[in-house]
mmCIF file as Biopython writes it, N, C-alpha, C and O atoms, coordinates in Angstrom:
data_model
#
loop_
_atom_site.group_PDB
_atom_site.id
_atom_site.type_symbol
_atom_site.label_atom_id
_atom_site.label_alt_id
_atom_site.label_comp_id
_atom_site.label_asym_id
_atom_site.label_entity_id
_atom_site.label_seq_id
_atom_site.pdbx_PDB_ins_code
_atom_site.Cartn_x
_atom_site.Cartn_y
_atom_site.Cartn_z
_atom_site.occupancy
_atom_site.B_iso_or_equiv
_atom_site.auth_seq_id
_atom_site.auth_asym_id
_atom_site.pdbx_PDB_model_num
ATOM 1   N N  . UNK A ? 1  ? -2.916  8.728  23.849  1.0 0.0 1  A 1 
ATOM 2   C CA . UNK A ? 1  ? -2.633  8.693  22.417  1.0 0.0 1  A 1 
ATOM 3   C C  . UNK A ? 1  ? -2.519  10.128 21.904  1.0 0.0 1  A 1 
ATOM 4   O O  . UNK A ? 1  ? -3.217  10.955 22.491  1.0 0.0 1  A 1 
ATOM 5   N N  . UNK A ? 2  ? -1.888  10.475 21.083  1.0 0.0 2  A 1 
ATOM 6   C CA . UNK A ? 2  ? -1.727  11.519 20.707  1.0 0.0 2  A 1 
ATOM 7   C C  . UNK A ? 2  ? -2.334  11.836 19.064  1.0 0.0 2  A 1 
ATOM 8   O O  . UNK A ? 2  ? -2.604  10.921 18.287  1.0 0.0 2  A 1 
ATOM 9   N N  . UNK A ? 3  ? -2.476  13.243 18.740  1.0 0.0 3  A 1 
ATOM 10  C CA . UNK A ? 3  ? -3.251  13.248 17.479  1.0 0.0 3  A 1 
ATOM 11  C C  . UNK A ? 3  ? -2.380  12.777 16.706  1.0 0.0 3  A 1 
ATOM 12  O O  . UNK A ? 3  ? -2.661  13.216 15.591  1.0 0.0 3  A 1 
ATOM 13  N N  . UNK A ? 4  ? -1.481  12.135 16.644  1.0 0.0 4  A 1 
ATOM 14  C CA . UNK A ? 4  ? -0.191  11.998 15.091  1.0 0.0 4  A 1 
ATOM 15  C C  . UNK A ? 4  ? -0.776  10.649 15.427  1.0 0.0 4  A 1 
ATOM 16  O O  . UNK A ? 4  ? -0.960  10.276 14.268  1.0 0.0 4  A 1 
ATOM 17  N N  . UNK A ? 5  ? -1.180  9.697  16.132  1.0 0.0 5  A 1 
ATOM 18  C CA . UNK A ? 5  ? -1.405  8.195  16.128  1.0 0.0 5  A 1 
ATOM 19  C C  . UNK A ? 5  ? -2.111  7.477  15.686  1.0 0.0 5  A 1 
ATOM 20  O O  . UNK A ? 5  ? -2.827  6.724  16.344  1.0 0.0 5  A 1 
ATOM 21  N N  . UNK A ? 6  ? -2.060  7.563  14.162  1.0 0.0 6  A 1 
ATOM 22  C CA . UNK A ? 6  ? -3.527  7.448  13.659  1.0 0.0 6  A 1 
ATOM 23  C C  . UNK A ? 6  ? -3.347  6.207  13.068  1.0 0.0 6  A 1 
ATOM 24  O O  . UNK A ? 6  ? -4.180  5.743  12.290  1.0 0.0 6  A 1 
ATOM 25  N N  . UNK A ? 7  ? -2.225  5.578  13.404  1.0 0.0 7  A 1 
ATOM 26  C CA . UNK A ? 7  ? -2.457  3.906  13.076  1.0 0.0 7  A 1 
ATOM 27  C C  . UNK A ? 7  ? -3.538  3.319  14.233  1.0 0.0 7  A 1 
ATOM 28  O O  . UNK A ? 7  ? -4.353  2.407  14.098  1.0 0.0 7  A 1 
ATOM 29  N N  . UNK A ? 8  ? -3.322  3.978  15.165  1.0 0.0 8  A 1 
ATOM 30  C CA . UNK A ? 8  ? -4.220  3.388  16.277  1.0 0.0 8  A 1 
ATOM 31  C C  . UNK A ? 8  ? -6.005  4.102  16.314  1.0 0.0 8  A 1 
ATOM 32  O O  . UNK A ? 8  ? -7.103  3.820  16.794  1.0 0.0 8  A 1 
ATOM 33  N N  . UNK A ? 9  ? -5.570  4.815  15.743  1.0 0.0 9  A 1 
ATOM 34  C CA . UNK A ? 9  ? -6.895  5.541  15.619  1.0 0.0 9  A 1 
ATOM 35  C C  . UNK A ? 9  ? -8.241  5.166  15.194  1.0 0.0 9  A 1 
ATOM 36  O O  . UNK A ? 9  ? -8.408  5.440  14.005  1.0 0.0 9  A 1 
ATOM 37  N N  . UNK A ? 10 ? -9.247  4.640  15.746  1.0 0.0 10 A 1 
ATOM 38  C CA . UNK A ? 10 ? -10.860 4.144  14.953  1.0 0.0 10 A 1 
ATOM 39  C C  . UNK A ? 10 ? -11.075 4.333  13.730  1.0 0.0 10 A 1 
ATOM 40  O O  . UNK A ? 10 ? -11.273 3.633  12.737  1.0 0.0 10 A 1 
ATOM 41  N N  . UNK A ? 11 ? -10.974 5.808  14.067  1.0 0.0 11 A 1 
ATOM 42  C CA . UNK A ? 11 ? -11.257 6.854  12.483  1.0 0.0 11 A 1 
ATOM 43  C C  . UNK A ? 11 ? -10.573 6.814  11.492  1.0 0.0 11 A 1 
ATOM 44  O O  . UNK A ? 11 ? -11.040 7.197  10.419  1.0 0.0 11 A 1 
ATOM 45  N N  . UNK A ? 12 ? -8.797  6.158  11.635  1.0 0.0 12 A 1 
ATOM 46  C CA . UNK A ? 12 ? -8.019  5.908  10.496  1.0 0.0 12 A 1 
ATOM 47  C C  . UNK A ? 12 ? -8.616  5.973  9.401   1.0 0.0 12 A 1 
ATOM 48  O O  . UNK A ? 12 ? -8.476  6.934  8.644   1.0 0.0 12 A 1 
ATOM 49  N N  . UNK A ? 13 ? -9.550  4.723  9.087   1.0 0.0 13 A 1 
ATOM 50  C CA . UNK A ? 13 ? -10.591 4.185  8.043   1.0 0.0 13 A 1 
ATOM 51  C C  . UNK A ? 13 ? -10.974 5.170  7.031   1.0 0.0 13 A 1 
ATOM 52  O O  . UNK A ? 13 ? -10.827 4.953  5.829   1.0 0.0 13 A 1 
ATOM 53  N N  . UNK A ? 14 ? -11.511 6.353  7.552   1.0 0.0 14 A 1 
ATOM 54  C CA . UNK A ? 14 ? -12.184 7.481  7.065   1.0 0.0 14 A 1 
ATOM 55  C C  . UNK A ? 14 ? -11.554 8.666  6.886   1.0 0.0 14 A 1 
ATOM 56  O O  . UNK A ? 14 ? -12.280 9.578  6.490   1.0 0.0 14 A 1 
ATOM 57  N N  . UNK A ? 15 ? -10.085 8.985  7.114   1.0 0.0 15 A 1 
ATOM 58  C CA . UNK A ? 15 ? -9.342  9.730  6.335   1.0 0.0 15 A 1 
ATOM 59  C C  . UNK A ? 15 ? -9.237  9.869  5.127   1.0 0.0 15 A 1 
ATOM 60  O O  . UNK A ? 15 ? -10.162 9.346  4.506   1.0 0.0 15 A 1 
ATOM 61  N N  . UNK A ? 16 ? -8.163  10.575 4.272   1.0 0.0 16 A 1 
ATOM 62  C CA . UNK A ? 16 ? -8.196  10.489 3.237   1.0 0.0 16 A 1 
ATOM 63  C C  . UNK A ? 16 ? -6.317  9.485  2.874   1.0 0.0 16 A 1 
ATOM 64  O O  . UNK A ? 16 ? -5.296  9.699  3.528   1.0 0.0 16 A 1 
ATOM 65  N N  . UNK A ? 17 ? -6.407  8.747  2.012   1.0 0.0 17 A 1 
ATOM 66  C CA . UNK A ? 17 ? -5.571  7.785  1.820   1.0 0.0 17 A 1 
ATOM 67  C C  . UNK A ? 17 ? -4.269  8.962  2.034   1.0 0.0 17 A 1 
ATOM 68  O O  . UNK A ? 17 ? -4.314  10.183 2.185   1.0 0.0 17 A 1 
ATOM 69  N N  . UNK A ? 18 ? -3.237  8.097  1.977   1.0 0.0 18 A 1 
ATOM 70  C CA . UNK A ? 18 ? -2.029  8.977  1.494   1.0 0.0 18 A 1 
ATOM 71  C C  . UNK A ? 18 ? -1.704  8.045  -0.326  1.0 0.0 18 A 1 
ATOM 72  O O  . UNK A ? 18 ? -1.846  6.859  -0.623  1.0 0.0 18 A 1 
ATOM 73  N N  . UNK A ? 19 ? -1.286  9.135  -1.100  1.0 0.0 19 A 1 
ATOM 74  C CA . UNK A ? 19 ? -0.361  8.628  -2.401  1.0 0.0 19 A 1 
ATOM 75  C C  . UNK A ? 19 ? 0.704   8.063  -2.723  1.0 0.0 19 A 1 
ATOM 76  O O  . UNK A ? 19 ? 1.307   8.057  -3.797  1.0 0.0 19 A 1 
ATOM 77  N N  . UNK A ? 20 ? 1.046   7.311  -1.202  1.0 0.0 20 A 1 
ATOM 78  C CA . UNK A ? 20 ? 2.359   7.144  -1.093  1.0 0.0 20 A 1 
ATOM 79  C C  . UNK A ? 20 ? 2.725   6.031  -2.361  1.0 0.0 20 A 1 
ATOM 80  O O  . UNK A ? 20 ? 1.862   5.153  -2.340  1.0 0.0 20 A 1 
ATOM 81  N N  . UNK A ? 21 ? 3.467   5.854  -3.169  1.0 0.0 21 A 1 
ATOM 82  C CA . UNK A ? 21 ? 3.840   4.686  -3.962  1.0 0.0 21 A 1 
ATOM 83  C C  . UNK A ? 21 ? 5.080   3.721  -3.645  1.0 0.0 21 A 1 
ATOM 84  O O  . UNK A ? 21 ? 5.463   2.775  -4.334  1.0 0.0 21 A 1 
ATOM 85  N N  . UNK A ? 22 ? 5.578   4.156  -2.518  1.0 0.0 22 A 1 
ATOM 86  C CA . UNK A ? 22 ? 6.583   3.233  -1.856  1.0 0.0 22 A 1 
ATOM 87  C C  . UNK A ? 22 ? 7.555   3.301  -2.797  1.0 0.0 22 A 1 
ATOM 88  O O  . UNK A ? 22 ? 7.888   2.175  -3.166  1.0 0.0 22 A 1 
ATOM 89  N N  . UNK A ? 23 ? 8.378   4.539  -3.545  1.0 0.0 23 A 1 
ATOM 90  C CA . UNK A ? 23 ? 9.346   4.803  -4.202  1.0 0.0 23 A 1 
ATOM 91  C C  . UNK A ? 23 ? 10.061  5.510  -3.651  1.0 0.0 23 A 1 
ATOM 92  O O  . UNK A ? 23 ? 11.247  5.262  -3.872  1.0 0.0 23 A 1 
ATOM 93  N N  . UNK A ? 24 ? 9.767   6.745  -2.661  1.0 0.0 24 A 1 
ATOM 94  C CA . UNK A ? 24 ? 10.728  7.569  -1.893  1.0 0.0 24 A 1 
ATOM 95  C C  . UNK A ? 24 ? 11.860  7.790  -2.225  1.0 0.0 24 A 1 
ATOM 96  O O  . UNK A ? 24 ? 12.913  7.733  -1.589  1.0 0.0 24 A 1 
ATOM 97  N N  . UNK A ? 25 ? 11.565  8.136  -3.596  1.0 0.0 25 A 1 
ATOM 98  C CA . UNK A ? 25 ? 13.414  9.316  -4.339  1.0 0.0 25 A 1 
ATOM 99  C C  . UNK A ? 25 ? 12.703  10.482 -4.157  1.0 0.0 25 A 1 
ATOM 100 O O  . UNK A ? 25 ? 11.480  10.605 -4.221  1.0 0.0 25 A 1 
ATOM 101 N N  . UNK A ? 26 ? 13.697  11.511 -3.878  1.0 0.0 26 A 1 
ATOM 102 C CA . UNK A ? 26 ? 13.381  12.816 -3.769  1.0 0.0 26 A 1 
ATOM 103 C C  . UNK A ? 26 ? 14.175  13.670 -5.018  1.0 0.0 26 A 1 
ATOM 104 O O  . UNK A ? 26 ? 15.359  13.368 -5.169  1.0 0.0 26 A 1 
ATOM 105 N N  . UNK A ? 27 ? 13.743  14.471 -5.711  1.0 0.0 27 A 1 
ATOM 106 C CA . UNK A ? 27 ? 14.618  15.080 -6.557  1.0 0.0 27 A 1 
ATOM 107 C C  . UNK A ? 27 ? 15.137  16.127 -6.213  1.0 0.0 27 A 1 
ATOM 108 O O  . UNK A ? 27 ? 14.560  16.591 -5.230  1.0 0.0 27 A 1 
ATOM 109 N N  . UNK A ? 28 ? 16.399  17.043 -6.744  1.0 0.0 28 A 1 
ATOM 110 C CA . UNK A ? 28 ? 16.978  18.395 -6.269  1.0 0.0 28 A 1 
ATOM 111 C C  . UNK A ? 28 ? 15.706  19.144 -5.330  1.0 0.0 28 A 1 
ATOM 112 O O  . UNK A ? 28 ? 15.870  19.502 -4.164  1.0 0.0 28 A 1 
ATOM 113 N N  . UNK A ? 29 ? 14.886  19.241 -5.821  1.0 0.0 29 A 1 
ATOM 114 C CA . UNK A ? 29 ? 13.904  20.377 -5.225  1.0 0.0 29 A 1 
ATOM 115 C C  . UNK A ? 29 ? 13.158  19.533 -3.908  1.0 0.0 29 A 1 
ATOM 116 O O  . UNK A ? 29 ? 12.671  20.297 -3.075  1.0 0.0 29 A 1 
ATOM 117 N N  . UNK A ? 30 ? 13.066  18.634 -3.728  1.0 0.0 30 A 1 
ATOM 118 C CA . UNK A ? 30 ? 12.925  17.771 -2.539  1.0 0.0 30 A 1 
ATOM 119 C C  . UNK A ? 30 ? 11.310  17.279 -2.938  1.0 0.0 30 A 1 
ATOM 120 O O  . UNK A ? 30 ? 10.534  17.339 -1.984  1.0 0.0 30 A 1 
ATOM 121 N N  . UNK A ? 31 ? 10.806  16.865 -4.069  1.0 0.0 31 A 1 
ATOM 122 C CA . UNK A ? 31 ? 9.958   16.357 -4.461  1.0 0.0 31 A 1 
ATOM 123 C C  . UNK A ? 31 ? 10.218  15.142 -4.457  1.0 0.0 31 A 1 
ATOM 124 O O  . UNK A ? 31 ? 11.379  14.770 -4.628  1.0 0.0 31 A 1 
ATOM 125 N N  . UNK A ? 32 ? 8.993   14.078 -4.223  1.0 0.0 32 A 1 
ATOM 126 C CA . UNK A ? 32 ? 9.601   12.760 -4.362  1.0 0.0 32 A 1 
ATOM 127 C C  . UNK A ? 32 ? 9.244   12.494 -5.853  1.0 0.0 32 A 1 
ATOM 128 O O  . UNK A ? 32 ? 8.585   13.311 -6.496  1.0 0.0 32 A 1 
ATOM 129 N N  . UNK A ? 33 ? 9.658   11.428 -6.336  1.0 0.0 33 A 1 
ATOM 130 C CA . UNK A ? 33 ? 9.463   11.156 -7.520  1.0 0.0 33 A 1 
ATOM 131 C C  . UNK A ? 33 ? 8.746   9.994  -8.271  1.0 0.0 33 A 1 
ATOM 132 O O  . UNK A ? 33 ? 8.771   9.651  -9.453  1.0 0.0 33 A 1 
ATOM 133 N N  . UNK A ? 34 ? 7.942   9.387  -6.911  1.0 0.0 34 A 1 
ATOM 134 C CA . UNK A ? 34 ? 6.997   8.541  -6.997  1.0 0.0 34 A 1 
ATOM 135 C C  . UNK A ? 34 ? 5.980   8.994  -6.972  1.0 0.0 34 A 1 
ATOM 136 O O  . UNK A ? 34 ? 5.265   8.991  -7.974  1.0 0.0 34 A 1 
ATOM 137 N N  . UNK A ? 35 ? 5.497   9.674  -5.488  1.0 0.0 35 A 1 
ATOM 138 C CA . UNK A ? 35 ? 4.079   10.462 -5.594  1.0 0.0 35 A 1 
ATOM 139 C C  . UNK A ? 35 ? 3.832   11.869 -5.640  1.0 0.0 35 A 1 
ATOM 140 O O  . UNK A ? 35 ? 2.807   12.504 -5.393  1.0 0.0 35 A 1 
ATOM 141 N N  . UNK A ? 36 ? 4.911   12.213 -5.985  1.0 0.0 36 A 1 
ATOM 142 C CA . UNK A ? 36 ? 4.618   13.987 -6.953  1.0 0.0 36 A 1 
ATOM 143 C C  . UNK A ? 36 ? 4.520   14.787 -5.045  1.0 0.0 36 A 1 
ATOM 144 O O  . UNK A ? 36 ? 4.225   15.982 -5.023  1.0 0.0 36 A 1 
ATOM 145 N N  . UNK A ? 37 ? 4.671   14.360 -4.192  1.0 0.0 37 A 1 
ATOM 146 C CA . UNK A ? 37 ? 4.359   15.144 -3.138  1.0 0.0 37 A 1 
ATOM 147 C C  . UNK A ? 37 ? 6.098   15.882 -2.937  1.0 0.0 37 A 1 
ATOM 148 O O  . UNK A ? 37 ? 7.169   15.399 -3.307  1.0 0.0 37 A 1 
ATOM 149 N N  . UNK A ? 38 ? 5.800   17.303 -2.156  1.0 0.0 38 A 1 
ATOM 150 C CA . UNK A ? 38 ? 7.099   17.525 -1.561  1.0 0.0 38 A 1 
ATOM 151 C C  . UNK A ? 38 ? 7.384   17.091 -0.406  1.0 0.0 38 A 1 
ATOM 152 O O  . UNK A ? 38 ? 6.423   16.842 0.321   1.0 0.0 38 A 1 
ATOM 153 N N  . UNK A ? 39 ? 8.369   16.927 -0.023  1.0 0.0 39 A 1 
ATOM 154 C CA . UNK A ? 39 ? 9.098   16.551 1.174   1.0 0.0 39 A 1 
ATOM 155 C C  . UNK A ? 39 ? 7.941   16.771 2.428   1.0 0.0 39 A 1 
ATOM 156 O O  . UNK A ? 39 ? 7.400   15.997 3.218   1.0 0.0 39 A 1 
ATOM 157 N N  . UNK A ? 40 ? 7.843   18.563 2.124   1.0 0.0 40 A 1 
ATOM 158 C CA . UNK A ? 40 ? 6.801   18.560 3.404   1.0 0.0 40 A 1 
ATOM 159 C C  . UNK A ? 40 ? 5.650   18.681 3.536   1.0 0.0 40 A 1 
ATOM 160 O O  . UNK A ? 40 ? 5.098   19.204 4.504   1.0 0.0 40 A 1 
ATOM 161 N N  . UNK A ? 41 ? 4.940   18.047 2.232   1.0 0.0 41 A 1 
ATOM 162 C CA . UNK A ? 41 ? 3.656   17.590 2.433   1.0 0.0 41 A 1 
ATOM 163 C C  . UNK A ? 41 ? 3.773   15.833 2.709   1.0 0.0 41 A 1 
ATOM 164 O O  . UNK A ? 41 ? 2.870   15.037 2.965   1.0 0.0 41 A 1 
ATOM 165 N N  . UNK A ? 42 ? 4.877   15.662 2.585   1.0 0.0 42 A 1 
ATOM 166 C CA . UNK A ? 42 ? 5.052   13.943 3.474   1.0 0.0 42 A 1 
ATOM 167 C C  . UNK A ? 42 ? 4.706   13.803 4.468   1.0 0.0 42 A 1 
ATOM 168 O O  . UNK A ? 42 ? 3.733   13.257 4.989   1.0 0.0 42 A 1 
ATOM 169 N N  . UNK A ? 43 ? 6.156   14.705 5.025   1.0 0.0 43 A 1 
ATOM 170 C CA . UNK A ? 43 ? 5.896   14.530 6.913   1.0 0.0 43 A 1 
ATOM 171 C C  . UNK A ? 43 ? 4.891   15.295 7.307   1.0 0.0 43 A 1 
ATOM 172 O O  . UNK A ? 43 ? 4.878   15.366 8.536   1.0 0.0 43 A 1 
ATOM 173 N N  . UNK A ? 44 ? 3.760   16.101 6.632   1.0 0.0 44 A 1 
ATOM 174 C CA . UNK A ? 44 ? 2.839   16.768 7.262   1.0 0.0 44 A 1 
ATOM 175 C C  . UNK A ? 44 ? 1.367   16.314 6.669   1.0 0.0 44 A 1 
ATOM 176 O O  . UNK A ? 44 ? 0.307   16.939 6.637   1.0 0.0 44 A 1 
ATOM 177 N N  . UNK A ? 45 ? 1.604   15.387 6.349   1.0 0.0 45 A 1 
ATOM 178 C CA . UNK A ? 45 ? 0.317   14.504 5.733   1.0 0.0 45 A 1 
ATOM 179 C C  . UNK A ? 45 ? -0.687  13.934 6.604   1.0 0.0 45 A 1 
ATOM 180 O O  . UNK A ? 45 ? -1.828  13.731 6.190   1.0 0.0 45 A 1 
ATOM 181 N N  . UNK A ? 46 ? -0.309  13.647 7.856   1.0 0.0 46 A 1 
ATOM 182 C CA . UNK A ? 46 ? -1.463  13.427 8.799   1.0 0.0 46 A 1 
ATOM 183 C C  . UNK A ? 46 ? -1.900  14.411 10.108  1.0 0.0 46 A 1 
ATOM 184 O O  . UNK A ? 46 ? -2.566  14.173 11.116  1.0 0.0 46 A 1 
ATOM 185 N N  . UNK A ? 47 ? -1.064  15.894 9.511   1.0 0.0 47 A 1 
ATOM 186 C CA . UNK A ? 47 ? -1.492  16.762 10.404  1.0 0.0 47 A 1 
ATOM 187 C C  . UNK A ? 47 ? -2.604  17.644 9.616   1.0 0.0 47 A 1 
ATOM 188 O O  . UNK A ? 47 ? -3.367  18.374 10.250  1.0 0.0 47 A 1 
ATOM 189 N N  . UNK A ? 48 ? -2.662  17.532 8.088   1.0 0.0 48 A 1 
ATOM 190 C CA . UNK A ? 48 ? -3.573  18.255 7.467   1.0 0.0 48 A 1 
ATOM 191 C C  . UNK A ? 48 ? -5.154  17.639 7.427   1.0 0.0 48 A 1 
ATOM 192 O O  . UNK A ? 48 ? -5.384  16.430 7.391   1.0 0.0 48 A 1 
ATOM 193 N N  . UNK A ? 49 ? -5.960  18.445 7.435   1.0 0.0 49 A 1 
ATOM 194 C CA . UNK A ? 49 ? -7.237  18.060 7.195   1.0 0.0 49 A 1 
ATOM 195 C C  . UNK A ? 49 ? -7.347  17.232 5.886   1.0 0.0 49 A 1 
ATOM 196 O O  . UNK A ? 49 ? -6.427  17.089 5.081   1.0 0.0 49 A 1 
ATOM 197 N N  . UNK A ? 50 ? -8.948  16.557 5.749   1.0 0.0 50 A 1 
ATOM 198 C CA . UNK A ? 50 ? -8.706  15.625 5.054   1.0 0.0 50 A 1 
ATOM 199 C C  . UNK A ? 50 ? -9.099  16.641 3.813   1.0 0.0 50 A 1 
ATOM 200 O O  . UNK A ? 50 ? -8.468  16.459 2.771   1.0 0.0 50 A 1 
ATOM 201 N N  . UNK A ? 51 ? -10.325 17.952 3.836   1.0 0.0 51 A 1 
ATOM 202 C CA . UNK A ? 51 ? -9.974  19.034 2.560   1.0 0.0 51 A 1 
ATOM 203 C C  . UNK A ? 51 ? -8.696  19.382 2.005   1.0 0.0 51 A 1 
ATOM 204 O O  . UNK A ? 51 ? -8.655  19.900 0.889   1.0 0.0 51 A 1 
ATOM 205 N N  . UNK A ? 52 ? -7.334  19.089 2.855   1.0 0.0 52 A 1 
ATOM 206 C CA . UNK A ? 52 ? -6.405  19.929 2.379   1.0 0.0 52 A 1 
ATOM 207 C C  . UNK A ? 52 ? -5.301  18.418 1.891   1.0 0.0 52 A 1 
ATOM 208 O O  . UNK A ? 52 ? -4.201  18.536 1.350   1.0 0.0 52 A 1 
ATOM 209 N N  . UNK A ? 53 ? -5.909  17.201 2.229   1.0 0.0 53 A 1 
ATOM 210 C CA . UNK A ? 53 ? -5.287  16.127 1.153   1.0 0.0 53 A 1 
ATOM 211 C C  . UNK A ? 53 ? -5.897  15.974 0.043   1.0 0.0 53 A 1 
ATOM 212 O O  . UNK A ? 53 ? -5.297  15.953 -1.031  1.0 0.0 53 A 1 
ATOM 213 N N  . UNK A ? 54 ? -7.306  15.836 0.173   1.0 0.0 54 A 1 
ATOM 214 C CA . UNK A ? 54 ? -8.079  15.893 -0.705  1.0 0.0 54 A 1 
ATOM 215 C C  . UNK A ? 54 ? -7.600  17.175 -2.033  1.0 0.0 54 A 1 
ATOM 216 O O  . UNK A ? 54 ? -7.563  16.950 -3.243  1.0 0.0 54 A 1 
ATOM 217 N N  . UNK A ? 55 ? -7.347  18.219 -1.485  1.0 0.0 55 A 1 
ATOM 218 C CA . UNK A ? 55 ? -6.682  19.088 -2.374  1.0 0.0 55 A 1 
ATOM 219 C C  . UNK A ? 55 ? -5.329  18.968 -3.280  1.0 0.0 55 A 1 
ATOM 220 O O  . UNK A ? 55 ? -5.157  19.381 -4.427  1.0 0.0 55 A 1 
ATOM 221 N N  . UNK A ? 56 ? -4.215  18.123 -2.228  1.0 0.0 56 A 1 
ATOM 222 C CA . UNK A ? 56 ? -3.088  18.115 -2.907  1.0 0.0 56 A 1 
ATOM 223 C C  . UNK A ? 56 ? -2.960  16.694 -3.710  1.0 0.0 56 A 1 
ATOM 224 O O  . UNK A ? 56 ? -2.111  16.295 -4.506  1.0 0.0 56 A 1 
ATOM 225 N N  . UNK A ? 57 ? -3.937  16.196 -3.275  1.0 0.0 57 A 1 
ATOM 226 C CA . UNK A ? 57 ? -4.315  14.636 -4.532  1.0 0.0 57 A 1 
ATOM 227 C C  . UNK A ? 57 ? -4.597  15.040 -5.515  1.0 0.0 57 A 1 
ATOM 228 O O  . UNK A ? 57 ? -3.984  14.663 -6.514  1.0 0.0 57 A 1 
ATOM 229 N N  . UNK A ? 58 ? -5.907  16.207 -5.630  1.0 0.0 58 A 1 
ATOM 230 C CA . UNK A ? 58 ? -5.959  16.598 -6.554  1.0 0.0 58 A 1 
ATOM 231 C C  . UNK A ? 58 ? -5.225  17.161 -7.582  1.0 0.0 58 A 1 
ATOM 232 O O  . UNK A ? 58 ? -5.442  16.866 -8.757  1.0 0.0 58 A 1 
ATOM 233 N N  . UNK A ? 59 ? -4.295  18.019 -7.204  1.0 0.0 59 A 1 
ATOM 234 C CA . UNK A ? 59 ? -3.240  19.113 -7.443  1.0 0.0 59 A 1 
ATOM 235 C C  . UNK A ? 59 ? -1.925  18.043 -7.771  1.0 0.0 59 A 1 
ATOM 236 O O  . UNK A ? 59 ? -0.992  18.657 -8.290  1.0 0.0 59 A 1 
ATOM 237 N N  . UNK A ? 60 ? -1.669  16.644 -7.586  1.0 0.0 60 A 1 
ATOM 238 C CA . UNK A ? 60 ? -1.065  15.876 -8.296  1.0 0.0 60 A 1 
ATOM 239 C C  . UNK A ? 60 ? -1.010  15.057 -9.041  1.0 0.0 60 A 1 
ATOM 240 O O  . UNK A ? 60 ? -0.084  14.280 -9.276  1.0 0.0 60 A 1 
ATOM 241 N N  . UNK A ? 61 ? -2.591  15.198 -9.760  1.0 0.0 61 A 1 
ATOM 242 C CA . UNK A ? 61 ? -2.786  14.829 -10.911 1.0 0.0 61 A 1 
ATOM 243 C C  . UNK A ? 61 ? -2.360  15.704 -11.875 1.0 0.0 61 A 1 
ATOM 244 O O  . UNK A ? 61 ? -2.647  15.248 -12.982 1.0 0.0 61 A 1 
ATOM 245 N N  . UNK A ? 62 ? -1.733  16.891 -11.948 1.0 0.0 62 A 1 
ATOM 246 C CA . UNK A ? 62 ? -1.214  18.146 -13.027 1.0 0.0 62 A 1 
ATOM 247 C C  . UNK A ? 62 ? 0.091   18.350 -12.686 1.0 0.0 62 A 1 
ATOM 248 O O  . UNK A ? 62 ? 0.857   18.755 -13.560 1.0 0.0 62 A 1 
ATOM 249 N N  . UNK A ? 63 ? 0.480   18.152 -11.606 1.0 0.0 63 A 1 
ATOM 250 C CA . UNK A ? 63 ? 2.057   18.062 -11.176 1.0 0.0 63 A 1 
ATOM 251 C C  . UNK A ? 63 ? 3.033   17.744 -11.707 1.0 0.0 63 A 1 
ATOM 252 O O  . UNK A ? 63 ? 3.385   16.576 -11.544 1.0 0.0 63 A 1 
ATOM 253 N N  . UNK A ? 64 ? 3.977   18.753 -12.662 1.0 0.0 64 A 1 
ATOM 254 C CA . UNK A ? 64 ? 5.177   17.843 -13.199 1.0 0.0 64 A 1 
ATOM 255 C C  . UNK A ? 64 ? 6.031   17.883 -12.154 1.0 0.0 64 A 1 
ATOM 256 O O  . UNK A ? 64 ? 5.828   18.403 -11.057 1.0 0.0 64 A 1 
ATOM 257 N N  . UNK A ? 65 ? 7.039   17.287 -12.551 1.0 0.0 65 A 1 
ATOM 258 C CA . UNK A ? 65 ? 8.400   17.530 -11.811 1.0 0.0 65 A 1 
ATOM 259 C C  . UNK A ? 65 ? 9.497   16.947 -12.506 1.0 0.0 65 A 1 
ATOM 260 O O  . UNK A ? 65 ? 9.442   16.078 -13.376 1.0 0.0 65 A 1 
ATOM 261 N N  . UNK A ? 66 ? 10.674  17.613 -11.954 1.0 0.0 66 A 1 
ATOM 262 C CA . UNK A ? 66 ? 11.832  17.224 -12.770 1.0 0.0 66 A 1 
ATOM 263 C C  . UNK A ? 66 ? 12.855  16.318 -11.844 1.0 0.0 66 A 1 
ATOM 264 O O  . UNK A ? 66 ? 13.434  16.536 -10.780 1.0 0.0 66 A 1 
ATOM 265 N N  . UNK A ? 67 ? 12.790  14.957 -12.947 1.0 0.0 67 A 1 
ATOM 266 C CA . UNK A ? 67 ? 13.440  13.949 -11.772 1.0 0.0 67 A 1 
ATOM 267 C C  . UNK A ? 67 ? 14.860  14.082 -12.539 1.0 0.0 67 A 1 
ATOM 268 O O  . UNK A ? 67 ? 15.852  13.496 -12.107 1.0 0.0 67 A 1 
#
């Protein structure tokens, strides 16, 4: 198994969620426009620690963006 396999993973459970809202529009700047994340905090969402989701959850509660 590899570390990206974290559907299979025990520990899944105890990560930190993702924000995903199952809207996946991206705007000019490659923000999506459902969960305020950029593009590459998407695809790099289960390589970050759970401090550094924990951070950008936070950090998208103040997040505008222009859809």
């Amino acid at each position: 198994m590899s570390n990206h396999d974290y559907m299979f993973d025990k520990d899944f459970k105890d990560k930190v969620e993702s924000p995903c809202l199952s809207i996946c529009t991206y705007n000019n700047e490659d923000y999506c426009i459902g969960c305020k994340r950029h593009m590459n905090e998407i695809f790099d969402w289960y390589d970050y620690s759970d401090h550094m989701r924990s951070a950008i959850i936070k950090d998208l509660k103040k997040r505008r963006i222009d859809v």
